[in-house]
PDB file of N, CA, C and O in Angstrom:
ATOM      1  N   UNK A   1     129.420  97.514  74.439  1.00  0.00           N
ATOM      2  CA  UNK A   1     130.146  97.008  75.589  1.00  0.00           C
ATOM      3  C   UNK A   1     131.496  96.493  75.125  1.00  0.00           C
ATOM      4  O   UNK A   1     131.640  96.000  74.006  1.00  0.00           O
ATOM      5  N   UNK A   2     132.464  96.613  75.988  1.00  0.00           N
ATOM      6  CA  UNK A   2     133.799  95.865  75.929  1.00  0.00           C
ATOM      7  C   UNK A   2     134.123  95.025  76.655  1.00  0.00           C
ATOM      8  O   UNK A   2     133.964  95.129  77.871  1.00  0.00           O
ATOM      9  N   UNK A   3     134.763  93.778  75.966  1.00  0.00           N
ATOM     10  CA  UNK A   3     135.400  92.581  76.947  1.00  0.00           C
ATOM     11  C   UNK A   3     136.470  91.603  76.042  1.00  0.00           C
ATOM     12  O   UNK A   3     136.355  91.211  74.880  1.00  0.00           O
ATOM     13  N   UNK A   4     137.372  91.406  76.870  1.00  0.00           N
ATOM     14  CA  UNK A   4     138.495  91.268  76.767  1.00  0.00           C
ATOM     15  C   UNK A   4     138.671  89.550  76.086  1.00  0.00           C
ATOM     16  O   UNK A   4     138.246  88.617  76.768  1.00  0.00           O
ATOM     17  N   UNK A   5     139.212  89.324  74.952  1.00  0.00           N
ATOM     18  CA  UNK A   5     139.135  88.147  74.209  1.00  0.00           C
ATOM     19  C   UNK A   5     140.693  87.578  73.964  1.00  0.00           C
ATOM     20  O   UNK A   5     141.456  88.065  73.130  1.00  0.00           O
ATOM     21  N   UNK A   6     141.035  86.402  74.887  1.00  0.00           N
ATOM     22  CA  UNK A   6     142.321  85.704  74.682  1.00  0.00           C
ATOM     23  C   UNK A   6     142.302  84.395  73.697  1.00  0.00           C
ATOM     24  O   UNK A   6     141.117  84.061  73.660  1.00  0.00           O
ATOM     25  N   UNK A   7     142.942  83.645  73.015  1.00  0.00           N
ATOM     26  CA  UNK A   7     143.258  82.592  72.194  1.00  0.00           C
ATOM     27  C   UNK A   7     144.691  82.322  73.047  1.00  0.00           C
ATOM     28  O   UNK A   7     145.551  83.113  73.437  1.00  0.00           O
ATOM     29  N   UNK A   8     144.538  80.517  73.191  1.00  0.00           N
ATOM     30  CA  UNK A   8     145.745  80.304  73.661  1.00  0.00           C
ATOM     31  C   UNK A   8     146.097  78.895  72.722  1.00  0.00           C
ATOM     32  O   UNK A   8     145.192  78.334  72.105  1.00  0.00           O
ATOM     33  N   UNK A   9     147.178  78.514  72.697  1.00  0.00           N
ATOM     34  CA  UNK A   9     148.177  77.872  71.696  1.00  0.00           C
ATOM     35  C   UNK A   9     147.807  77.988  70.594  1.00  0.00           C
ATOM     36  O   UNK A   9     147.822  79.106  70.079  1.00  0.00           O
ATOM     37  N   UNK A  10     147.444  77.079  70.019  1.00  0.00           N
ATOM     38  CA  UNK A  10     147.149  76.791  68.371  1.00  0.00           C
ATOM     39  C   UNK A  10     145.941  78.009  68.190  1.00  0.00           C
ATOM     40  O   UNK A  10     145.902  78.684  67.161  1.00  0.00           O
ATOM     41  N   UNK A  11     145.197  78.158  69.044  1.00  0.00           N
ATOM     42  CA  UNK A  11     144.089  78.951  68.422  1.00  0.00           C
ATOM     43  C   UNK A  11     144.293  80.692  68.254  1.00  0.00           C
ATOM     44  O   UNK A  11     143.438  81.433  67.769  1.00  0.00           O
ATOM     45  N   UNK A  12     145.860  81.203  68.868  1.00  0.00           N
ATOM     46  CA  UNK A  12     146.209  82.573  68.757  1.00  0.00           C
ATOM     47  C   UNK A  12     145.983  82.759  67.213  1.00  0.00           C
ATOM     48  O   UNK A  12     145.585  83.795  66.680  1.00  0.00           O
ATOM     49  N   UNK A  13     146.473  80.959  66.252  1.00  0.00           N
ATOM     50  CA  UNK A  13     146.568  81.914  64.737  1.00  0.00           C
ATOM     51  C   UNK A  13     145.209  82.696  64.240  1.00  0.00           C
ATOM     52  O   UNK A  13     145.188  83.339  63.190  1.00  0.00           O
ATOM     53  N   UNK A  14     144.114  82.571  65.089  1.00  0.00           N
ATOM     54  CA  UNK A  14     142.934  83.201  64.768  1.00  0.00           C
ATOM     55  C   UNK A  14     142.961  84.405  65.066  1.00  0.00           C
ATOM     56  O   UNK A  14     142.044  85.038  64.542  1.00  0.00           O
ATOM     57  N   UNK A  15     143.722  85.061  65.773  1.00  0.00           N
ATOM     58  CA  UNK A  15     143.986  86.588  66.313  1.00  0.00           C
ATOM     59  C   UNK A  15     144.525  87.059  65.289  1.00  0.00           C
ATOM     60  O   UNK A  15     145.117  86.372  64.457  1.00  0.00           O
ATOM     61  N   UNK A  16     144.289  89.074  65.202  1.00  0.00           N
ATOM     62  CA  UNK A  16     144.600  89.543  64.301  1.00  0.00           C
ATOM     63  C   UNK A  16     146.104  89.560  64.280  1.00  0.00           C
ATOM     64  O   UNK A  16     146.381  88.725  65.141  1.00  0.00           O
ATOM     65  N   UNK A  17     147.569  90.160  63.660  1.00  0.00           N
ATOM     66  CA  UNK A  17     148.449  89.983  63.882  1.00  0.00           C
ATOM     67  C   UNK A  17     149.105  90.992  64.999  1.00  0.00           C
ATOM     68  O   UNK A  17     150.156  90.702  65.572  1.00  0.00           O
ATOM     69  N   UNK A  18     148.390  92.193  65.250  1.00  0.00           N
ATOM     70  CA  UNK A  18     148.555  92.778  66.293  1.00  0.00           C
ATOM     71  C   UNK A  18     148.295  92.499  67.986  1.00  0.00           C
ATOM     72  O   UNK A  18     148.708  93.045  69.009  1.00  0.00           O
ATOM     73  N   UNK A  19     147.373  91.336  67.691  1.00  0.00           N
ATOM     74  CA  UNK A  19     147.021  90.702  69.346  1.00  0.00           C
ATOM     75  C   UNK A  19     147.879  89.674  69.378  1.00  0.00           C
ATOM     76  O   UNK A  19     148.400  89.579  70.490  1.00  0.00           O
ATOM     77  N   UNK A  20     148.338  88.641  68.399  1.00  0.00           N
ATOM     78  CA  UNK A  20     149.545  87.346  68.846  1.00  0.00           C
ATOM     79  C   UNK A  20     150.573  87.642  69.867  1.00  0.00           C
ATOM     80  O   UNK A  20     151.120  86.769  70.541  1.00  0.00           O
ATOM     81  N   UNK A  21     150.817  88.936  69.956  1.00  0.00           N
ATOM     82  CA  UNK A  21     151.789  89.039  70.998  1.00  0.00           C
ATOM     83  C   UNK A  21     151.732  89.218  72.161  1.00  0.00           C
ATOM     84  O   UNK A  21     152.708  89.339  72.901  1.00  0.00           O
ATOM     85  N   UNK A  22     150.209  89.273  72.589  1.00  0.00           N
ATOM     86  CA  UNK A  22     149.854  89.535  74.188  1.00  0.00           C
ATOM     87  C   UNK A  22     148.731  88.387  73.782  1.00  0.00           C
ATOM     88  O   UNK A  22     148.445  88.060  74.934  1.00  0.00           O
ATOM     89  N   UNK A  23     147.948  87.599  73.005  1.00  0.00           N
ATOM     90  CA  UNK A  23     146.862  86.673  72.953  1.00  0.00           C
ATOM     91  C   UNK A  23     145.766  86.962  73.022  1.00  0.00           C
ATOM     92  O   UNK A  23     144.784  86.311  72.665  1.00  0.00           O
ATOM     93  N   UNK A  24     145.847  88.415  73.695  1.00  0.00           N
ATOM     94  CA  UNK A  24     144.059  89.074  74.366  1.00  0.00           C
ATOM     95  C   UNK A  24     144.333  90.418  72.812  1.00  0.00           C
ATOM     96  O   UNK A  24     145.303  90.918  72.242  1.00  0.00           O
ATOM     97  N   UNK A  25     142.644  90.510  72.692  1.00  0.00           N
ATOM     98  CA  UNK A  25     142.323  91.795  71.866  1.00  0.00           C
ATOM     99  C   UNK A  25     140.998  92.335  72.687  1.00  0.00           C
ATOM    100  O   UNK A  25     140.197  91.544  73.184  1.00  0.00           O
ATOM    101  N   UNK A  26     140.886  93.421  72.756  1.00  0.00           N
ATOM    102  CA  UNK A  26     139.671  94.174  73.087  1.00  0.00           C
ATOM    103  C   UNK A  26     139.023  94.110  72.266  1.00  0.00           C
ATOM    104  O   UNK A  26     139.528  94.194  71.147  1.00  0.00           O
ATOM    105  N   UNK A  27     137.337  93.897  72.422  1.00  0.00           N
ATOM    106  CA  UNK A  27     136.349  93.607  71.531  1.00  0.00           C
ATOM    107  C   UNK A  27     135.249  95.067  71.763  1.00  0.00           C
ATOM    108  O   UNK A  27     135.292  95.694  72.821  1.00  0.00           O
ATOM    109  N   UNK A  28     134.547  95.363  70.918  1.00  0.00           N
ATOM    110  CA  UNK A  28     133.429  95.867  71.349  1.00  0.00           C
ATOM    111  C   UNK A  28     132.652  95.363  70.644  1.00  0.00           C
ATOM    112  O   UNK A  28     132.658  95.148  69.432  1.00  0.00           O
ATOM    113  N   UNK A  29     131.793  95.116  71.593  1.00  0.00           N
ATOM    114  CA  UNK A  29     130.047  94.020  70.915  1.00  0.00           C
ATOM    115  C   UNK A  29     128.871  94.805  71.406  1.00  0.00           C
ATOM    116  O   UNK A  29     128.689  95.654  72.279  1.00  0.00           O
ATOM    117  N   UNK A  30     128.228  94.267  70.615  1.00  0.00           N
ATOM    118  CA  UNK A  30     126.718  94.339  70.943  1.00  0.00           C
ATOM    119  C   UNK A  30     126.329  93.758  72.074  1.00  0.00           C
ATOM    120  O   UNK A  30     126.988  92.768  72.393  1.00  0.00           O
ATOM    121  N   UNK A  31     125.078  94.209  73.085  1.00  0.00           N
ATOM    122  CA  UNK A  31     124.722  93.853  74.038  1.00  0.00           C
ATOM    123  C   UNK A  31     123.870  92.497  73.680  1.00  0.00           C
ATOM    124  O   UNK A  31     123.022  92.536  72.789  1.00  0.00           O
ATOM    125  N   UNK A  32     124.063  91.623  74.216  1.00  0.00           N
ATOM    126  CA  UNK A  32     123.268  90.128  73.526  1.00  0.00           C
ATOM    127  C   UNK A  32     124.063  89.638  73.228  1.00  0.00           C
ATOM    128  O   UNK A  32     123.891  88.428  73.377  1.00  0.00           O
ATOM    129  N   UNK A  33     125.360  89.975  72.670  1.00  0.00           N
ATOM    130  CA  UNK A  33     126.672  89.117  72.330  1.00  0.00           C
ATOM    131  C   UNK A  33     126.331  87.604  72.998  1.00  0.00           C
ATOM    132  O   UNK A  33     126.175  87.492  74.214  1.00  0.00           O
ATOM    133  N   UNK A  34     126.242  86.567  72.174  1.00  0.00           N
ATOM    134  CA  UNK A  34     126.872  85.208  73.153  1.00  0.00           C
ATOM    135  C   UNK A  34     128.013  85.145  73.164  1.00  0.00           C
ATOM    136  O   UNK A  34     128.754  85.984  72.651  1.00  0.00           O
ATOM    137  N   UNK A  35     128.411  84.018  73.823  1.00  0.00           N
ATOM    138  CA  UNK A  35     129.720  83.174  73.273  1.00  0.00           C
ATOM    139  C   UNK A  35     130.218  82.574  72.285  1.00  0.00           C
ATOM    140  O   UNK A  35     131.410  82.519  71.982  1.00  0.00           O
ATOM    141  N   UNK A  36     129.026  81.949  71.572  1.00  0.00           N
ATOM    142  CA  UNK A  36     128.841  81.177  70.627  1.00  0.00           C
ATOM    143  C   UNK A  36     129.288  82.764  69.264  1.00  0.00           C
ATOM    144  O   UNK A  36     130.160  82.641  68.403  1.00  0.00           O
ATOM    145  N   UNK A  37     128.660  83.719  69.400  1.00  0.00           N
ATOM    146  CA  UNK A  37     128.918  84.448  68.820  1.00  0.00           C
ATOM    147  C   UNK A  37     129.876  85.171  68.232  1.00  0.00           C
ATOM    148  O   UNK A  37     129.799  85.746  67.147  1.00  0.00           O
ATOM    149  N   UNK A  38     130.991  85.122  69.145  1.00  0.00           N
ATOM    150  CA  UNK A  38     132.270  85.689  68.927  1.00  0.00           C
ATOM    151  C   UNK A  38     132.819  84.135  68.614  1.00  0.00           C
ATOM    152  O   UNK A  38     133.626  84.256  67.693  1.00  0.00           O
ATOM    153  N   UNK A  39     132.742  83.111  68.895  1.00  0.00           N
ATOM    154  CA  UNK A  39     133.670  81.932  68.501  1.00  0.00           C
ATOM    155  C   UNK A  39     133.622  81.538  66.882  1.00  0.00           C
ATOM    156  O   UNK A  39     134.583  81.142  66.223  1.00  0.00           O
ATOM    157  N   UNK A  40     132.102  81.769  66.352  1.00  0.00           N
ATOM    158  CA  UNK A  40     131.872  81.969  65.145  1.00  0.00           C
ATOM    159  C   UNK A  40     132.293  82.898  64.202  1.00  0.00           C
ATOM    160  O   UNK A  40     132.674  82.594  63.072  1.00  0.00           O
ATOM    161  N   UNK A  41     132.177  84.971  65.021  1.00  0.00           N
ATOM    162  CA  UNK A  41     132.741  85.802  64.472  1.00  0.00           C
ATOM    163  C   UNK A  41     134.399  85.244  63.905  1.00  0.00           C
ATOM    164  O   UNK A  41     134.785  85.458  62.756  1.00  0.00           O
ATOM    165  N   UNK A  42     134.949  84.761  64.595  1.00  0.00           N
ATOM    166  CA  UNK A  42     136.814  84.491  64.538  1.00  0.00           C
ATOM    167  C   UNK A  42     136.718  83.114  63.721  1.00  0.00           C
ATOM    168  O   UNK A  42     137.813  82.553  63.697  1.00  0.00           O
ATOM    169  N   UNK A  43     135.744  82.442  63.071  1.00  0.00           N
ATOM    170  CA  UNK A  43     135.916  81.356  62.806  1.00  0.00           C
ATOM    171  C   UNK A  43     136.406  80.252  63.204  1.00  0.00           C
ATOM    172  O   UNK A  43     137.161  79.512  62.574  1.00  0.00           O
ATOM    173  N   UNK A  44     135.875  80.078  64.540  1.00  0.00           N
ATOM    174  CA  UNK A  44     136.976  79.155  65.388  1.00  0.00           C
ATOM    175  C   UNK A  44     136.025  77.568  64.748  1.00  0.00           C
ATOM    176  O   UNK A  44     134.888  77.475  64.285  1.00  0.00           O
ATOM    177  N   UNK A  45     137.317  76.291  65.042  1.00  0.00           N
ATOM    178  CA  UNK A  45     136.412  75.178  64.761  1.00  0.00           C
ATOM    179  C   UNK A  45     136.336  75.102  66.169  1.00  0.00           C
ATOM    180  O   UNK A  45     137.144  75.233  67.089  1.00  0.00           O
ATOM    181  N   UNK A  46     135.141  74.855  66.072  1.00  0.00           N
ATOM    182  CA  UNK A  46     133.697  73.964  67.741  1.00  0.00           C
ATOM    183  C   UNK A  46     135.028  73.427  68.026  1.00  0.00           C
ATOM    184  O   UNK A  46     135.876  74.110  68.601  1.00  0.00           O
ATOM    185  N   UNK A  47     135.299  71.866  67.528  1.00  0.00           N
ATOM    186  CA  UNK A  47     136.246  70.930  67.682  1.00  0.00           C
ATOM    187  C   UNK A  47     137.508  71.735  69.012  1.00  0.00           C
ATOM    188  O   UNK A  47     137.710  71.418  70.185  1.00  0.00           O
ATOM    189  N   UNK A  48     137.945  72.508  68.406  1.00  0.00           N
ATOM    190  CA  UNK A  48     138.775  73.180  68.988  1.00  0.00           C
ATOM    191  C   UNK A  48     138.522  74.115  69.765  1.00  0.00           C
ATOM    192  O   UNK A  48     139.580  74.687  70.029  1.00  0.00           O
ATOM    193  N   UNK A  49     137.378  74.731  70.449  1.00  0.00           N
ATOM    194  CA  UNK A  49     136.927  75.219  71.795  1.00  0.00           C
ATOM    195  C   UNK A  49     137.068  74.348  72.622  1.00  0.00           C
ATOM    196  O   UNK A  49     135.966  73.949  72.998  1.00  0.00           O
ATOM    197  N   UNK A  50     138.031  73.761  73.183  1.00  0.00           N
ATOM    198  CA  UNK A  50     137.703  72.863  74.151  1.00  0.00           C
ATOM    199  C   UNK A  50     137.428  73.377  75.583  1.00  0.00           C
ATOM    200  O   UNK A  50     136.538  72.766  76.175  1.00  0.00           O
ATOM    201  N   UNK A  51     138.196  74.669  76.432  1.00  0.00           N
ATOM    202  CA  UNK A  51     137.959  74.941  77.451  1.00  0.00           C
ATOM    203  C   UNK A  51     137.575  76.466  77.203  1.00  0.00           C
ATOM    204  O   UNK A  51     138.337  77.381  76.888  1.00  0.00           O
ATOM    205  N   UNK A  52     136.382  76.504  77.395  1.00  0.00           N
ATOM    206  CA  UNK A  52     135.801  77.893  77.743  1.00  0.00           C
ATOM    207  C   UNK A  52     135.961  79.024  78.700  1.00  0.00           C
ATOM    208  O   UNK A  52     134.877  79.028  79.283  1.00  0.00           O
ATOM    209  N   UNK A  53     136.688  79.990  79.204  1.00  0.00           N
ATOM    210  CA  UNK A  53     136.037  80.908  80.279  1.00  0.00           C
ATOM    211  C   UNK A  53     135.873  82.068  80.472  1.00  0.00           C
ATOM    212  O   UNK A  53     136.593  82.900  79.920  1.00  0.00           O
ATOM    213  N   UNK A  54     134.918  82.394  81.276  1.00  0.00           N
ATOM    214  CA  UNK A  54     134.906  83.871  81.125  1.00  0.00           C
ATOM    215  C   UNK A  54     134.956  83.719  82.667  1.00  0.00           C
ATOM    216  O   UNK A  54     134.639  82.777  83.395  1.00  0.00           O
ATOM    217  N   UNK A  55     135.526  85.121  82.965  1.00  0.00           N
ATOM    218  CA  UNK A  55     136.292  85.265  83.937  1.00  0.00           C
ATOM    219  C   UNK A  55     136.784  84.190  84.910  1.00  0.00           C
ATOM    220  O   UNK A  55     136.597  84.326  86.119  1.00  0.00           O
ATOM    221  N   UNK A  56     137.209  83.467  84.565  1.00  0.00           N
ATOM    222  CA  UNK A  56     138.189  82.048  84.970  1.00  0.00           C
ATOM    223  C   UNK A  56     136.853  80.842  85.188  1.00  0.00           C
ATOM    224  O   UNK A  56     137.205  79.694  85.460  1.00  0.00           O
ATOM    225  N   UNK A  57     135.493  81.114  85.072  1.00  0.00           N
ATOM    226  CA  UNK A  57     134.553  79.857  84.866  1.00  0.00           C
ATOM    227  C   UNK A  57     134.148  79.217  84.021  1.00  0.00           C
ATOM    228  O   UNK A  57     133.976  79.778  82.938  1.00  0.00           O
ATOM    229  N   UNK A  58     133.934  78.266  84.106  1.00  0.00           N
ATOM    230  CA  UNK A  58     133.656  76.821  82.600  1.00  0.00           C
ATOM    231  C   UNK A  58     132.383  77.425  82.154  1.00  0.00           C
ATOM    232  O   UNK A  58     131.464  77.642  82.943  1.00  0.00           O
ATOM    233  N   UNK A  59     132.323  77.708  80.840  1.00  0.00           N
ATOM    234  CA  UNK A  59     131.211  77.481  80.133  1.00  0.00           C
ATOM    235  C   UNK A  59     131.405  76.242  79.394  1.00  0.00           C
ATOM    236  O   UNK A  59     132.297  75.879  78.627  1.00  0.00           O
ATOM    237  N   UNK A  60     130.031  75.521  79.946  1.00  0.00           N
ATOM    238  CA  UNK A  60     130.165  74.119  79.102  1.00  0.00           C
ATOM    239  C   UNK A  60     129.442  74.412  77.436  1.00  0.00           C
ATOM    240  O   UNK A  60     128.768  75.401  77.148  1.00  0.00           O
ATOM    241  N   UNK A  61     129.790  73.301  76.519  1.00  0.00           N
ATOM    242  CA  UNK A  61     129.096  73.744  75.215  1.00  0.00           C
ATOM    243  C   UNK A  61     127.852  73.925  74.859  1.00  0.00           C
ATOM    244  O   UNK A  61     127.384  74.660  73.990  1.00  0.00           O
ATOM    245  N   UNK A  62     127.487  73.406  75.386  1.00  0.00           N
ATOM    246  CA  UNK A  62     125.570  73.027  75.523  1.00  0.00           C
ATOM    247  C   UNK A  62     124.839  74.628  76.232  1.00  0.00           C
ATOM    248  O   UNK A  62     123.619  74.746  76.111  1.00  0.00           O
ATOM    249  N   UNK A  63     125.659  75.836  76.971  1.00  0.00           N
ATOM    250  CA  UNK A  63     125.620  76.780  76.757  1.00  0.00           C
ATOM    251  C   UNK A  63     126.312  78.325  76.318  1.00  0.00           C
ATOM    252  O   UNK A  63     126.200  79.492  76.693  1.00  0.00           O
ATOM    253  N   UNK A  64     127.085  77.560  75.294  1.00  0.00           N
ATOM    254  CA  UNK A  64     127.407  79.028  75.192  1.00  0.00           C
ATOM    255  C   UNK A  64     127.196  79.529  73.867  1.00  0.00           C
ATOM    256  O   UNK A  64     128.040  80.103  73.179  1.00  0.00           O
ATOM    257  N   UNK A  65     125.351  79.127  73.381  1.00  0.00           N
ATOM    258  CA  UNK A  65     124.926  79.904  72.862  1.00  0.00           C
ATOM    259  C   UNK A  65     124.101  80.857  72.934  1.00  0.00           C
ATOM    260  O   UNK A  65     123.629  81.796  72.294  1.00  0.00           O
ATOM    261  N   UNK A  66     124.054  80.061  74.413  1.00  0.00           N
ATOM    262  CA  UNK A  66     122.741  81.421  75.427  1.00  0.00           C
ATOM    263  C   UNK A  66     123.336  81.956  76.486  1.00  0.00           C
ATOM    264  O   UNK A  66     122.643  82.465  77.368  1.00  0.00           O
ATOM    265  N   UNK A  67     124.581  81.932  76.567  1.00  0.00           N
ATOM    266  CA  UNK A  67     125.571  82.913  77.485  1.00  0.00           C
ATOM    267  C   UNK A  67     125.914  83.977  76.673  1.00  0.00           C
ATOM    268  O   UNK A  67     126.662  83.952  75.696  1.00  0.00           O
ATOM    269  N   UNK A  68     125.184  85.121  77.249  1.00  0.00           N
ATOM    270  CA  UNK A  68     125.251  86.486  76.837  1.00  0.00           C
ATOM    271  C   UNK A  68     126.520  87.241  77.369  1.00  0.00           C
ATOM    272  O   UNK A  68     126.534  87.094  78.591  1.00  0.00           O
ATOM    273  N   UNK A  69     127.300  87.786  77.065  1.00  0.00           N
ATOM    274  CA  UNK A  69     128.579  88.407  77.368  1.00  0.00           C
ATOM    275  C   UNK A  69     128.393  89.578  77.914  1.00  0.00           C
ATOM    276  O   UNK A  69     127.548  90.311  77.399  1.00  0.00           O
ATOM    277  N   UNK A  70     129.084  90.005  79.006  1.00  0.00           N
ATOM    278  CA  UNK A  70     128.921  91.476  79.625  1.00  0.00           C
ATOM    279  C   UNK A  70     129.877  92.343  79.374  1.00  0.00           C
ATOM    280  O   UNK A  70     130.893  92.016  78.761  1.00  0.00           O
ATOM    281  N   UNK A  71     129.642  93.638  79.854  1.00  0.00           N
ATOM    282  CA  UNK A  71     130.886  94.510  79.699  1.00  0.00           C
ATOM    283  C   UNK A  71     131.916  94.063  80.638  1.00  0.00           C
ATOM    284  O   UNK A  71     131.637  93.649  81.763  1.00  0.00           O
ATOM    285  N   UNK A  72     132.916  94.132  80.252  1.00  0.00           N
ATOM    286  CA  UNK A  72     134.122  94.025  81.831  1.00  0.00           C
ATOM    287  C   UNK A  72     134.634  92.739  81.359  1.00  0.00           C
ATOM    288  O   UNK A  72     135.853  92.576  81.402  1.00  0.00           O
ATOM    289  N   UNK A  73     133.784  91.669  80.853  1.00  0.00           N
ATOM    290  CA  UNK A  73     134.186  90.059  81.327  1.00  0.00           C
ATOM    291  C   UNK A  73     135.094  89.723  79.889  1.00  0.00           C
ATOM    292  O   UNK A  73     134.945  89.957  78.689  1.00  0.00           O
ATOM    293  N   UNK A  74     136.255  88.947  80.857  1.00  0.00           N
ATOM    294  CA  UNK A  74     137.341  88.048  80.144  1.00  0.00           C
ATOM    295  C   UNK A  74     136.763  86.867  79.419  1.00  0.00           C
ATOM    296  O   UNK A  74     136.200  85.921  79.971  1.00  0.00           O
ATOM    297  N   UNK A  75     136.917  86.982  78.390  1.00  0.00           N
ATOM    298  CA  UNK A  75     136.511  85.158  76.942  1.00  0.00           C
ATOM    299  C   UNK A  75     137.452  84.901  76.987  1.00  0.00           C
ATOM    300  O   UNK A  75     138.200  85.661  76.372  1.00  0.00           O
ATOM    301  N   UNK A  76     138.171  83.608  77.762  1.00  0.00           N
ATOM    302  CA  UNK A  76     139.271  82.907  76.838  1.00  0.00           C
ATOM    303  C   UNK A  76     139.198  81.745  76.446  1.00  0.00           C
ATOM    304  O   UNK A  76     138.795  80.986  77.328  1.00  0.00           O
ATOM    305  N   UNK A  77     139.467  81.166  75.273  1.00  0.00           N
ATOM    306  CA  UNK A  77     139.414  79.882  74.851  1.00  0.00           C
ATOM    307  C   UNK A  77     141.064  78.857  74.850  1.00  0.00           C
ATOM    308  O   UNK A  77     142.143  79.406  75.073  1.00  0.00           O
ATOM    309  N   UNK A  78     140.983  77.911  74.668  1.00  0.00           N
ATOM    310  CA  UNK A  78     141.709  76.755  74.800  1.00  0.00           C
ATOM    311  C   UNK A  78     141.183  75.970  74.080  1.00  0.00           C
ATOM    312  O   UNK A  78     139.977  75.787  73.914  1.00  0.00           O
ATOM    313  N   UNK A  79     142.610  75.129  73.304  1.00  0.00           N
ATOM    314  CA  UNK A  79     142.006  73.992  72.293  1.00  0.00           C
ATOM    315  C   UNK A  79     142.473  72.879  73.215  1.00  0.00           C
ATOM    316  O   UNK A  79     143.100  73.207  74.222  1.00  0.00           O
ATOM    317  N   UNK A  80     142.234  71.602  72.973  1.00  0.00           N
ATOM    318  CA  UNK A  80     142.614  70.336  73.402  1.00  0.00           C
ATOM    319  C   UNK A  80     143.579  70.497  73.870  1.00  0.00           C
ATOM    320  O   UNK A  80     144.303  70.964  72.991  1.00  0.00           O
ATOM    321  N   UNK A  81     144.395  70.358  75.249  1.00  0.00           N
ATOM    322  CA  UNK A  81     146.068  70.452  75.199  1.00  0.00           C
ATOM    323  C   UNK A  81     146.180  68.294  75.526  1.00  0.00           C
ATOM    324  O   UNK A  81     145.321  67.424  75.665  1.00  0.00           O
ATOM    325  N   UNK A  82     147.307  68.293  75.517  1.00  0.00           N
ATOM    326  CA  UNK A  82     147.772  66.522  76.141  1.00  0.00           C
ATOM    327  C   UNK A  82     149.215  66.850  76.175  1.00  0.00           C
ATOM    328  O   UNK A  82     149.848  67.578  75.410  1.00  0.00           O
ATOM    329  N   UNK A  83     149.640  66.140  77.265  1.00  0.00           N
ATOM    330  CA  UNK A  83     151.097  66.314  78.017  1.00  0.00           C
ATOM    331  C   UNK A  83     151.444  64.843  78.334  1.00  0.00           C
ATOM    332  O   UNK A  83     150.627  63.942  78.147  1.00  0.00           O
ATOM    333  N   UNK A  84     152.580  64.651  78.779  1.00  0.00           N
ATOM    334  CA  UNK A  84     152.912  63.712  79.287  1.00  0.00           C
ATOM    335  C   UNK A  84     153.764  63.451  80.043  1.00  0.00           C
ATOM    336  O   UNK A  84     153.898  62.295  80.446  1.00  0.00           O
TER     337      UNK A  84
END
């Protein structure tokens, strides 16, 4: 299956150097894929998953090691942002 994987601010440096310039890379996974799965594949720190979604809805942390990924669906992550 394929689905579409964005990194936004600090966490693009985890993208290969060919995706930094659009943020999204096409994935192909295994069916069973979690979330948890690909955040680990890229070495992301936990710490820094702060906002989860696939197709624009919250996965909270407490599941997205049993949120299985489909074909079609958007992963994007977000680290901590603060503004002022």
């Amino acid at each position: 299956m394929k689905i579409v994987f964005k990194l936004f601010a600090s966490l693009q440096d985890y993208l290969p150097v060919e995706a930094k310039m659009t943020n999204a890379l096409t994935l192909e996974l295994d069916e069973g894929t979690t979330v948890q799965d690909v955040i680990e594949r890229f070495a992301l720190p936990q710490k820094s998953c702060k906002l989860v979604l696939i197709d624009g809805n919250f996965v909270p942390p407490e599941s997205r090691a049993a949120r299985a990924l489909r074909d079609g669906e958007t992963l994007a992550i977000w680290p901590p942002v603060a503004g002022g």
